[in-house]
C-alpha positions in Angstrom: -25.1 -45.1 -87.6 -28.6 -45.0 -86.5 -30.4 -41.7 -86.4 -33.7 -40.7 -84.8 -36.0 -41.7 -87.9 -34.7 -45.2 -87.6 -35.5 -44.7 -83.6 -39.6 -43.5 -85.1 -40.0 -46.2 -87.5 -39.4 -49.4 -85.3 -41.7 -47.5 -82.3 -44.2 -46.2 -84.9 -44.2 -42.8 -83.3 -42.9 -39.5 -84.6 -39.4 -38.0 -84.5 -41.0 -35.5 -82.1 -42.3 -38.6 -79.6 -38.9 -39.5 -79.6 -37.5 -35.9 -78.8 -39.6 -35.7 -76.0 -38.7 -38.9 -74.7 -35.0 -38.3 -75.0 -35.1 -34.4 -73.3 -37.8 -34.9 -70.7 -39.8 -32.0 -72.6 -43.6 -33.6 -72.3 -45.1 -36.3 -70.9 -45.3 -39.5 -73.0 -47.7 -42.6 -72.4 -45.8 -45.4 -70.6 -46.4 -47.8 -73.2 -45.3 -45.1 -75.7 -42.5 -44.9 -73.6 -41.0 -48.2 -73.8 -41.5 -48.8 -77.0 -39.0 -45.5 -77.8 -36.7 -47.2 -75.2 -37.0 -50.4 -76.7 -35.9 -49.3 -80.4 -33.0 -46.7 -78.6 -31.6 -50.1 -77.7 -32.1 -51.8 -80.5 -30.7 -49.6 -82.7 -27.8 -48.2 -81.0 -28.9 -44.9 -80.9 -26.8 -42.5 -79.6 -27.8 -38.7 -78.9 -26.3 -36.2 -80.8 -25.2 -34.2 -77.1 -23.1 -31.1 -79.2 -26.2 -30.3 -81.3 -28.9 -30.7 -78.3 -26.4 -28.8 -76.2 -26.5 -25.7 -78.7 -30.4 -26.2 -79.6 -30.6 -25.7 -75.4 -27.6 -23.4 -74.5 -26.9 -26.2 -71.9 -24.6 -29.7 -71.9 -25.3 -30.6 -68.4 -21.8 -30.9 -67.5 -19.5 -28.7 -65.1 -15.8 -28.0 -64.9 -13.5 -28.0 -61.8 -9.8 -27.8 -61.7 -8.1 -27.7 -58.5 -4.6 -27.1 -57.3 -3.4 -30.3 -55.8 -6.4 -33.6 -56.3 -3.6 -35.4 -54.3 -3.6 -33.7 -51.7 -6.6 -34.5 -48.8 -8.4 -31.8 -48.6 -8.8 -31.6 -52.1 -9.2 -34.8 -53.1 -12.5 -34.4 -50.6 -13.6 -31.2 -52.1 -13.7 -33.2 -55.6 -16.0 -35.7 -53.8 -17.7 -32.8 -52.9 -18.3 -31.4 -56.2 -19.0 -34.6 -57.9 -21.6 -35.8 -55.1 -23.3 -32.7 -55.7 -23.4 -32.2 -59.3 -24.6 -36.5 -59.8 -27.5 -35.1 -57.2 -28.4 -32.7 -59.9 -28.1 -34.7 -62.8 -24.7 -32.9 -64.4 -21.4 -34.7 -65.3 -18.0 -33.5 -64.1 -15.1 -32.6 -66.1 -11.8 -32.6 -63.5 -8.7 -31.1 -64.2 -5.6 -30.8 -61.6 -3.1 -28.0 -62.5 -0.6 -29.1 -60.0 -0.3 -25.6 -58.6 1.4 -24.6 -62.3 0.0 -21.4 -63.7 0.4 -22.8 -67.1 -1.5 -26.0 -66.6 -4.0 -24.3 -65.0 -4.8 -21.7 -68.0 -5.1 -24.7 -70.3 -7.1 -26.4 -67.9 -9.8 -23.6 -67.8 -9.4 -23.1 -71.7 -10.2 -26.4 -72.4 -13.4 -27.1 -70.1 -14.4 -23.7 -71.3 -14.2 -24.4 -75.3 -16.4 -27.6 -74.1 -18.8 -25.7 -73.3 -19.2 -26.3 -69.8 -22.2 -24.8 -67.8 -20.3 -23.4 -65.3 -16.4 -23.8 -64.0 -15.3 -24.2 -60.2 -11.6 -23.4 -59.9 -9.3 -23.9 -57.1 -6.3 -21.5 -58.3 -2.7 -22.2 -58.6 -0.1 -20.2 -56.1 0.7 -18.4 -59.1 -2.0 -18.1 -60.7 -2.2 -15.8 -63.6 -3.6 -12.4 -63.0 -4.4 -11.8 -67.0 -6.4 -15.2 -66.4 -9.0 -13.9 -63.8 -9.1 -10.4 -65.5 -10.3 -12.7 -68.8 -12.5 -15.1 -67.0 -14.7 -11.8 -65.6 -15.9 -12.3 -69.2 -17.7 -15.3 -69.8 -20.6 -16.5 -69.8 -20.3 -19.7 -67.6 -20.5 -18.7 -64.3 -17.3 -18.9 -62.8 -16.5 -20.0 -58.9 -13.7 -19.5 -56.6 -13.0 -22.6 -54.3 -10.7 -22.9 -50.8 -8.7 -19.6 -52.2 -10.7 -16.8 -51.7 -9.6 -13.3 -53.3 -11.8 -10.1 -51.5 -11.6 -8.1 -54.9 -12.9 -10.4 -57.9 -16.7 -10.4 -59.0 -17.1 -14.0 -58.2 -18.9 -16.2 -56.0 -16.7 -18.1 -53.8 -16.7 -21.0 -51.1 -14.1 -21.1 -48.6 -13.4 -21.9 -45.1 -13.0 -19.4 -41.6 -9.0 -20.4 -42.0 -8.2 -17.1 -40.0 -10.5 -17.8 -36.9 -9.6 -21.0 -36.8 -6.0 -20.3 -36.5 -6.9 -18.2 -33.5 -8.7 -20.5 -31.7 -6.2 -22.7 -31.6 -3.8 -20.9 -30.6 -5.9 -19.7 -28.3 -6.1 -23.7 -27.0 -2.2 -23.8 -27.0 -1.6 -20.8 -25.1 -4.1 -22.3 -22.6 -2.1 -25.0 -22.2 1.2 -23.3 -21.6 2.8 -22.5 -24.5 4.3 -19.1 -25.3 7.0 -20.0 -27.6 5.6 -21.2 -31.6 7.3 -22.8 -34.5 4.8 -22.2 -37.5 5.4 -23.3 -40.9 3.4 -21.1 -43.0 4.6 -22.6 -46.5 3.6 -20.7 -49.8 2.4 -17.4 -48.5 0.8 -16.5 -51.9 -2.2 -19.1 -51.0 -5.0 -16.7 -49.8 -5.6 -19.6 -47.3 -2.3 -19.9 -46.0 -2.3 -16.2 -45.8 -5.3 -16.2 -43.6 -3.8 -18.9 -41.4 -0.8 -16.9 -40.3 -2.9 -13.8 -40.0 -4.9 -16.2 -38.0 -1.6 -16.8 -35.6 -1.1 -13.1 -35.1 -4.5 -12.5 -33.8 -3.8 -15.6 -31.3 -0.8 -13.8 -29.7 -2.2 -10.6 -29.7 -5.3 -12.3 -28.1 -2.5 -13.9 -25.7 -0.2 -11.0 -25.4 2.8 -12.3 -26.7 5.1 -10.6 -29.1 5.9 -11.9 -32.7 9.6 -11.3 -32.2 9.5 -14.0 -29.8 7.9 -17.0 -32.7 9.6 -18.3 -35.5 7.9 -18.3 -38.4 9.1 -20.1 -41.4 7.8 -19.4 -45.5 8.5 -21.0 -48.6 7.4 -23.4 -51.1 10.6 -26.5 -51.1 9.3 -28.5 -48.0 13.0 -30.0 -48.1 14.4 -27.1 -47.5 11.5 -26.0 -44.5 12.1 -29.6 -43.0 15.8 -28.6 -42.4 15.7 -25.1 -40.9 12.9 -26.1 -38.5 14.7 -28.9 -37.5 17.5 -27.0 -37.0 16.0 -24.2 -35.0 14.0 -27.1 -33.1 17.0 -27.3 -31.0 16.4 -24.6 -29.2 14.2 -25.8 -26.5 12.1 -22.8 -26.2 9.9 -23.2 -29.0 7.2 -26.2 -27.2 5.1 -25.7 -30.0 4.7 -26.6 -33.7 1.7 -25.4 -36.0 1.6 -26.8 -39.7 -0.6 -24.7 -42.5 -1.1 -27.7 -44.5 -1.0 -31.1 -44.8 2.3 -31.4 -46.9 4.1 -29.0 -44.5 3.0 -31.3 -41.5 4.8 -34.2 -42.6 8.0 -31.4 -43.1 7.3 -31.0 -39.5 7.0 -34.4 -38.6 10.6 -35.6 -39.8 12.3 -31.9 -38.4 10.8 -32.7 -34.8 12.3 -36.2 -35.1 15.4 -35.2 -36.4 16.2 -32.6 -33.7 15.2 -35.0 -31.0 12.7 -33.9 -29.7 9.5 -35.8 -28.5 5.8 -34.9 -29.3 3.9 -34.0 -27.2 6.1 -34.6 -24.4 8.4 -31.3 -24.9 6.8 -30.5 -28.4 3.1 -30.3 -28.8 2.1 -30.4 -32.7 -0.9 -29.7 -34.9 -1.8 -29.0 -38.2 -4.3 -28.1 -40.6 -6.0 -30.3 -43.0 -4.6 -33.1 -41.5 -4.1 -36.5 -42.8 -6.7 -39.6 -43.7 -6.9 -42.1 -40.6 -5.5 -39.5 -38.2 -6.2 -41.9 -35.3 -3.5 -44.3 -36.7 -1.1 -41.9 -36.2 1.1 -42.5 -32.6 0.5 -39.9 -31.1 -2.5 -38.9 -32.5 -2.9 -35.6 -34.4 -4.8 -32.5 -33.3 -6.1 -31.3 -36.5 -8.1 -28.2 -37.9 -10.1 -29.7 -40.4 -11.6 -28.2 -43.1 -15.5 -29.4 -44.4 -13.8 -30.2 -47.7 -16.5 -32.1 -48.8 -19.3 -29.4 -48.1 -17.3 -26.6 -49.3 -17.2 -28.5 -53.0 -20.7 -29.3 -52.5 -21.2 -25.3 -51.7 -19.8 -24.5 -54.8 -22.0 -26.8 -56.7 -25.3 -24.9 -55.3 -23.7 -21.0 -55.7 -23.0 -22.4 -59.0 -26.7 -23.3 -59.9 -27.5 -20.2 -58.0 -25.8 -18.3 -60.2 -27.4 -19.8 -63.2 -30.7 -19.1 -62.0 -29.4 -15.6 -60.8 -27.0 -14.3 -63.0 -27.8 -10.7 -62.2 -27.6 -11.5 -58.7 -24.4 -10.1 -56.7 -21.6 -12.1 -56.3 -21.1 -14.2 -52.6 -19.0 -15.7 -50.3 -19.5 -18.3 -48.2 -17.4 -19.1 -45.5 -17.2 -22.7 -43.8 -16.7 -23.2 -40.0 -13.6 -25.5 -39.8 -13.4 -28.5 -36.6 -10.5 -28.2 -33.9 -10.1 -32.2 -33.4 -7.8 -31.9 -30.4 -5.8 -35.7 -29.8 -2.5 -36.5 -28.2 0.0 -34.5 -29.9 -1.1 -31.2 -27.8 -2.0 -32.8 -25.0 0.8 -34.0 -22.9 3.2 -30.7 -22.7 3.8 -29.6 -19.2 3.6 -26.1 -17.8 7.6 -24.7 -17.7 7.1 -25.0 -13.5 6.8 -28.8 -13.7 9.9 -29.3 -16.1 12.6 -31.1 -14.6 15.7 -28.7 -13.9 18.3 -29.4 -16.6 15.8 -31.5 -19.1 14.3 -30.4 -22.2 11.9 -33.4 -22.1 9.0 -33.4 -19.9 8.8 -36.6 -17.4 
């Protein structure tokens, strides 16, 4: 295996030429320069990264493990993250913990025995409390993405999920609705949490009373696809809201399978939202999250905090779009049903 003296002997420079050309640390004459190149290629060379990492305290690499890299939003705030940390010269090490605890703690173990600059984590539903209390600890600066928790000393990224969930119901309401079908799926998200608190504000906002909305939790979309559809059949409820992209296509197959048409007599939205929503017939209205900027957010609090790391912990909250399309758009005010129909002409 070559070393760095072989790399000095065929440029006839010194092993400290070479350092410098290898870590940047002083300017080297051009010709100098590629005749270190020259001899790195022709000998193979490869940089010992482990030992320059500890001579420096730094590998130049970051860690991010999120909760579902399947799903979209996520797989954009991966984009995100890895746009942002090629900008600045660091590799990314990904892991997906598939919203299991478990996976996740051996996840974060792993990226931070590699010694990782820093770790970004999206956390699992359950994550582990002992986990956090542990990670309050280290030395690599530590991010919170997309699930933001109010009392833990880190900086986090995440989006205005509540105020967005009020401005559209806000939009619904405009357009006549009064009666909701919300499927608020796995309540121990912070984000999904937000959301529904999101959808009381709106009917406070609107007046109406919670008693009158059903509202439907749990984590086996199965399961949610077949009460909604169920309760679908009562032709009070004109609109459905989805938390999440997987709990939209629940919807999706529960409004079909109780007959009813969107956005005829069911008007239907969701957050996240899929890829290509314009393909979709009709076409979804969709609160969508700036996935990619909120993993490129992380990236910059993350160098922040390297720069910083007395610095207080913050939180940075990104606006989300209301794409309005067909799915809320054709419902008819309760004066212009037909008597006796439950589907708008």
């Amino acid at each position: 295996m070559a070393t760095m003296v072989d790399v000095a002997r065929i440029a006839r420079v010194s092993i400290s030429t070479v350092s410098h050309v290898l870590n940047g640390t002083r300017n080297v004459e051009p010709a100098t320069r590629e005749r270190v190149v020259a001899a790195i290629e022709a000998t193979g060379y490869r940089q010992d990264t482990l030992a320059r990492a500890m001579r420096r305290s730094r590998t130049d690499s970051i860690g991010l493990v999120v909760s579902d890299a399947g799903e979209p939003a996520f797989a954009e705030m991966v984009h995100g993250v890895e746009d942002a940390a090629a900008e600045r010269g660091l590799t990314l090490l990904l892991a997906n913990s598939a919203e299991d605890s478990e996976r996740e703690l051996r996840a974060v173990r792993t990226l931070l025995d590699r010694r990782v600059d820093g770790l970004i984590l999206a956390r699992a539903a359950d994550s582990n409390t002992s986990l956090m209390e542990s990670l309050q600890g280290e030395k690599s600066p530590i991010i919170l993405l997309d699930r933001l928790f109010g009392d833990l000393p880190f900086d986090q990224v995440g989006a205005d999920n509540r105020d967005s969930m009020r401005r559209l119901v806000a939009h619904l309401v405009t357009a006549g609705h009064r009666r909701f079908a919300v499927i608020a799926g796995d309540t121990r998200v912070p984000a999904l949490i937000e959301r529904l608190d999101g959808f009381h504000d709106g009917l406070r906002d609107a007046g109406l009373h919670t008693d009158d909305q059903f509202i439907l939790e749990g984590v086996d979309t199965g399961a949610l696809e077949s009460v909604l559809a169920l309760r679908l059949e009562d032709m009070e409820y004109t609109a459905v809201i989805a938390c999440s992209t997987p709990l939209a296509t629940a919807a999706l197959r529960a409004i079909e399978a109780a007959g009813r048409s969107t956005p005829d007599d069911t008007a239907f939205a969701t957050f996240d939202g899929f890829n290509h929503p314009d393909l979709f017939r009709p076409r979804i209205t969709t609160v969508r999250q700036p996935a990619f900027d909120m993993g490129a957010a992380a990236v910059r609090l993350l160098i922040e905090r390297l720069e910083s790391p007395e610095s207080s912990p913050r939180s940075v909250r990104l606006h989300q779009r209301l794409e309005l399309r067909d799915s809320t758009e054709g419902y008819l005010f309760p004066s212009s049903r037909p008597t006796g129909s439950g589907t708008a002409a």
